[in-house]
N, C-alpha and C positions, 0 to 999 in steps of 0.2 A: 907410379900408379897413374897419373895425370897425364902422361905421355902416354900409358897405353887405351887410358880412355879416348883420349883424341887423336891415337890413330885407330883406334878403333869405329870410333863415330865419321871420319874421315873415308875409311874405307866403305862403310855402310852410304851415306851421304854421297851418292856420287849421279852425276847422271848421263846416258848413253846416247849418243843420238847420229845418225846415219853419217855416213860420208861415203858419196860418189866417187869411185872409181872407176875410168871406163879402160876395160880390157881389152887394144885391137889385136883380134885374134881371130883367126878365118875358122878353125875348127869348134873352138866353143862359142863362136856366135854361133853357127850352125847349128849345135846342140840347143841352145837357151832357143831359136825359132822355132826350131823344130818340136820341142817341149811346149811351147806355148800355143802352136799350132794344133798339136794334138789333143792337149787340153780344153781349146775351146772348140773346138771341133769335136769334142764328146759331148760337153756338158750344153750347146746350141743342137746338136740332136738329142740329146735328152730330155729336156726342159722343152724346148719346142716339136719333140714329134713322139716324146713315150706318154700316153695319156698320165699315167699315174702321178708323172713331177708335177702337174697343177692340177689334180685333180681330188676330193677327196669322196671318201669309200664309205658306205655302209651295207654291212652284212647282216644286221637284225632284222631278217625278213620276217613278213607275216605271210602267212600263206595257208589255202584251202585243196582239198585233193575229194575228187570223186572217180570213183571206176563205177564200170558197167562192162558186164560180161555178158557175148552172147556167142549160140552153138549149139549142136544138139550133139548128144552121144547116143550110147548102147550100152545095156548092160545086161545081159542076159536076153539078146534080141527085145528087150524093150525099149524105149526111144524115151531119156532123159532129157530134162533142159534146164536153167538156170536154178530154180528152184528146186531141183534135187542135188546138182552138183557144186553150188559156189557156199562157203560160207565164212565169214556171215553174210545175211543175205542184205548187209543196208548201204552195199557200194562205197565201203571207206576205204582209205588209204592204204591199209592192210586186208589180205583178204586171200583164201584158200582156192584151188580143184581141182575137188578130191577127183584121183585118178583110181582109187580101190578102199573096198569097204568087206573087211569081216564081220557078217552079221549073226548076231545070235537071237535067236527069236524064243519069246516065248519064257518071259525070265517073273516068277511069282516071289513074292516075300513068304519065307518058310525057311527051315530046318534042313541043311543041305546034307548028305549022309556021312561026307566027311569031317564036320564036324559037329558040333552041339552051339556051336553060335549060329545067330540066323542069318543069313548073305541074299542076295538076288540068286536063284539057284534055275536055270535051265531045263527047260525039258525035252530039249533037243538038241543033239548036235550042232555045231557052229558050218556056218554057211561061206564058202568064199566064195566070193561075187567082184570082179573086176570090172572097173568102168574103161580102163585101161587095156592091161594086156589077161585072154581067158584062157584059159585051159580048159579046154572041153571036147569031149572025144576025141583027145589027141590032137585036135586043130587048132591053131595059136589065130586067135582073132587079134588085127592089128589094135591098136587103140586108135580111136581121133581127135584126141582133147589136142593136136595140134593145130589144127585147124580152127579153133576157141577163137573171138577177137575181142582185146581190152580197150576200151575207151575209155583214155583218162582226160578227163575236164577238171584243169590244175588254172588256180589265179593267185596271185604275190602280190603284193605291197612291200615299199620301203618307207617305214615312217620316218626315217631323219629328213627326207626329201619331201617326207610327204605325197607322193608318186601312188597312187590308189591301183588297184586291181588290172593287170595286164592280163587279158584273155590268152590263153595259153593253145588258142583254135582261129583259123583265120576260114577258113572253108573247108571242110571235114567230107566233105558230098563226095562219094567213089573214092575215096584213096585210103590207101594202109600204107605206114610205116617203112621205109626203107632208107638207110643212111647217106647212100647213093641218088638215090630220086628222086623221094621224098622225104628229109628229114624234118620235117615242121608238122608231120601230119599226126596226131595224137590217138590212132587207131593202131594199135595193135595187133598181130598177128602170134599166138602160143611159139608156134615154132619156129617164127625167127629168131625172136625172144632165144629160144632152147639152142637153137645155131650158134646164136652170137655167142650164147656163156657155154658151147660146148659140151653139152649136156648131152651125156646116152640115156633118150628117150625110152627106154625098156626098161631102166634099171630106177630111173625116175621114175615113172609111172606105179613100180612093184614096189619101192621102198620111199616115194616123197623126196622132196627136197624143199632149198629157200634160195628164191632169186632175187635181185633188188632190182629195181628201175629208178635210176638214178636222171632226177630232172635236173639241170644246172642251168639259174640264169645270171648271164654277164650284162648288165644294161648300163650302154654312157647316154648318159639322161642332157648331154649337152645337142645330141644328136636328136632325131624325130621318137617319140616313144613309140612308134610303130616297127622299129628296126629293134627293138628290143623282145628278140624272139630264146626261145628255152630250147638249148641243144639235149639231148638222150643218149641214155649209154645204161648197158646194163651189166649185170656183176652176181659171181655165183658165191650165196654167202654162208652157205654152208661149207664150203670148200674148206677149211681148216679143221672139217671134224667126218672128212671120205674115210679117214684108218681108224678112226675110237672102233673101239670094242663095244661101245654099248652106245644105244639110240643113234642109230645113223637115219639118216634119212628126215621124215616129219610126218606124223602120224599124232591123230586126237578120238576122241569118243565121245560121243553122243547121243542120246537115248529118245526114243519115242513111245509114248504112254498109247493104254489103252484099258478096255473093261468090260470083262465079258459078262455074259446073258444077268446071271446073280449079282453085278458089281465087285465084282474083283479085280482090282489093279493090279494090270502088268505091263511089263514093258519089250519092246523092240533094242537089245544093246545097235550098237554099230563103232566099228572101229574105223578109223576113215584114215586111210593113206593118200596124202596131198602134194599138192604144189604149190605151196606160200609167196606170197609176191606180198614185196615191200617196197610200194613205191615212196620214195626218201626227196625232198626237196630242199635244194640248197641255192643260193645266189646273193648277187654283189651288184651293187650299183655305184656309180661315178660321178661325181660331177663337180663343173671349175670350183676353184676356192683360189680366193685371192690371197692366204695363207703361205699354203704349199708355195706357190709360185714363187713369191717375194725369197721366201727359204731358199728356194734351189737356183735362182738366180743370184743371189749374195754369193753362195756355195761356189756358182763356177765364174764369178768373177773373181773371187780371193783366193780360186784354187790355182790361177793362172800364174802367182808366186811360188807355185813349186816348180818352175824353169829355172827363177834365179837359185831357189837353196840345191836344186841340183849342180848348174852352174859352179858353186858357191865351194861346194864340196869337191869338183875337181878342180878349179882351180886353187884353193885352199891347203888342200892334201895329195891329190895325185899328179899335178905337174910338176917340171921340173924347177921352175924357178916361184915354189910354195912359199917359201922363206922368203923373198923377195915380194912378192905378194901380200903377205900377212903383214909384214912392217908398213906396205903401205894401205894397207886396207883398216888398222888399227892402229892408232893412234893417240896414246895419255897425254892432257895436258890438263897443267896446274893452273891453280890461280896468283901463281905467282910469275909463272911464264907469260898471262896474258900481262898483268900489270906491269912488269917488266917489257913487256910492247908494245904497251900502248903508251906508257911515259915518254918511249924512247930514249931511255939513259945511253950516255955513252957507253961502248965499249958491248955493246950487248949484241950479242950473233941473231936472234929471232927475231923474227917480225913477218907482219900479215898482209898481205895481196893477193889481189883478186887476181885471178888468168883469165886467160884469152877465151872470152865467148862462143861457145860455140853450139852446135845445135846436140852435142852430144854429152855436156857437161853439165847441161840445165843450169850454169851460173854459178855452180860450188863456188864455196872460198877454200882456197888451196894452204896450208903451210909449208911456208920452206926454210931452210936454213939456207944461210950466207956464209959464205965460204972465206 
């Protein structure tokens, strides 16, 4: 029992420590350069030229959005403008125009004949009236709600940074929107809008839809905050519901009051088929931190030792003379081997010498036997 404790504690109690081998070998030195060349040759372009290895990120923007629509249409040869076709009318983020409105006019509170409950009930037929596309005497009046322009006046804050309000307009005077020309110009045009997302303006028009205007800003805050401009892209977001069966398109109601000669309230229904626009704002900002950096430069200094465990591994295991290798690359010795050579008793084969210096031994101390 006392023998297997103490080879047991023996074996536990032991401790490891390097020994210098140097392997001249024309093919696997070549490898081990070659591996460390490419290693630090990754991580010196990445720490020094991808912003993100020292830099860090905040995405909890705060941010403000205003639209303003302007344009005239038609509707029945009469000449609408903002105030009949945007709503709502308080230029927020989200905001409709309407391209067609079923009207029903003329709706009293009373006893309608179908049933014995009492509803808003009609006294006239319902009205279609397109601001859009008309049908009237056979001749399709085009629409022009493409030609509408949106002006969005969008400002962001990053509070980790602390970084206030980036004006989302640099000079606005004559320019519209183009991704090619003008992409920084915050004026919009309906139907480029309708271009970019692919949209068959006919079909939009007679049954609504929902677009997004996606602002996205990337700002490296180590740079001038004036280069910190908001690129645009837009996106059709109702596209995952063109096949349902039921509610395509984007349509709401709305009613307008009124009271005739005696004081009796009635109303104007209106059924409005739109175009919803969802302008969405998203962004990220950057900047040094002496954190990250320290991290990713430990990272590819220490990563520079995966040349030798490759090294390690062919010559270990896939060369020819492994065996040969591995006896001298590992090596047990006891505490009784040293004090046994360092007494120097007679008769004893081991003992310890330094070799020959040289610039590729670092000074090891070697063991050999005596022959």
């Amino acid at each position: 029992m006392t023998s297997a404790l103490c080879s047991c504690l023996t074996s536990i109690l032991t401790y490891e420590t390097y020994k210098s081998v140097v392997v001249r070998s024309w093919p696997l030195g070549i490898v081990y350069r070659l591996m460390q060349l490419i290693i630090i040759s990754y991580f010196v372009g990445y720490v020094f030229l991808y912003e993100r290895a020292y830099q860090v990120a905040d995405t909890a923007t705060e941010s403000s959005v205003i639209t303003k629509v302007k344009g005239f249409g038609r509707l029945n040869n009469a000449v609408m403008d903002v105030a009949d076709y945007i709503y709502p009318p308080q230029g927020e983020g989200v905001f409709s125009i309407i391209t067609k409105i079923i009207k029903t006019d003329n709706q009293f509170q009373g006893r309608c004949s179908e049933t014995e409950k009492e509803f808003n009930c009609s006294t006239n037929a319902d009205c279609l009236q397109h601001l859009g596309s008309v049908q009237a005497d056979g001749e399709l009046l085009i629409c022009n709600f493409v030609n509408f322009t949106i002006y969005i006046k969008n400002t962001i804050r990053f509070p980790r940074f602390n970084v206030k309000n980036f004006p989302s307009t640099k000079s606005i005077k004559n320019c519209t929107y183009d991704k090619n020309t003008d992409p920084f110009c915050p004026i919009f045009r309906v139907g480029y809008i309708l271009d970019e997302t692919q949209q068959n303006v006919t079909l939009l028009a007679d049954k609504g839809g929902e677009i997004g205007i996606n602002i996205e800003w990337r700002c490296n805050l180590d740079h001038n905050v004036n280069s910190c401009v908001p690129t645009y892209s837009f996106s059709k977001l109702d596209a995952p519901f063109q096949n349902a069966s039921l509610s395509k398109g984007y349509n709401f109601r709305f009613a307008k009051y009124y009271k005739t000669e005696d004081g009796t309230d009635y109303r104007c229904l209106h059924k409005a088929f739109a175009v919803r626009f969802d302008v969405m704002v998203t962004g990220i900002a950057r900047k040094f931190s002496l954190i990250p950096t320290v991290i990713n430069v430990i990272a590819a200094v220490t990563s520079v030792g995966m040349g030798t465990v490759l090294c390690d591994l062919i010559l270990l295991h896939c060369s020819k003379g492994a065996q040969y290798y591995k006896e001298k690359k590992f090596e047990e010795v006891s505490e009784e081997q040293i004090h046994e050579s360092l007494t120097l008793k007679p008769g004893s084969q081991l003992s310890i010498r330094r070799g020959n210096s040289s610039c590729n031994d670092s000074g090891a101390v070697s063991l050999s036997t005596n022959c």
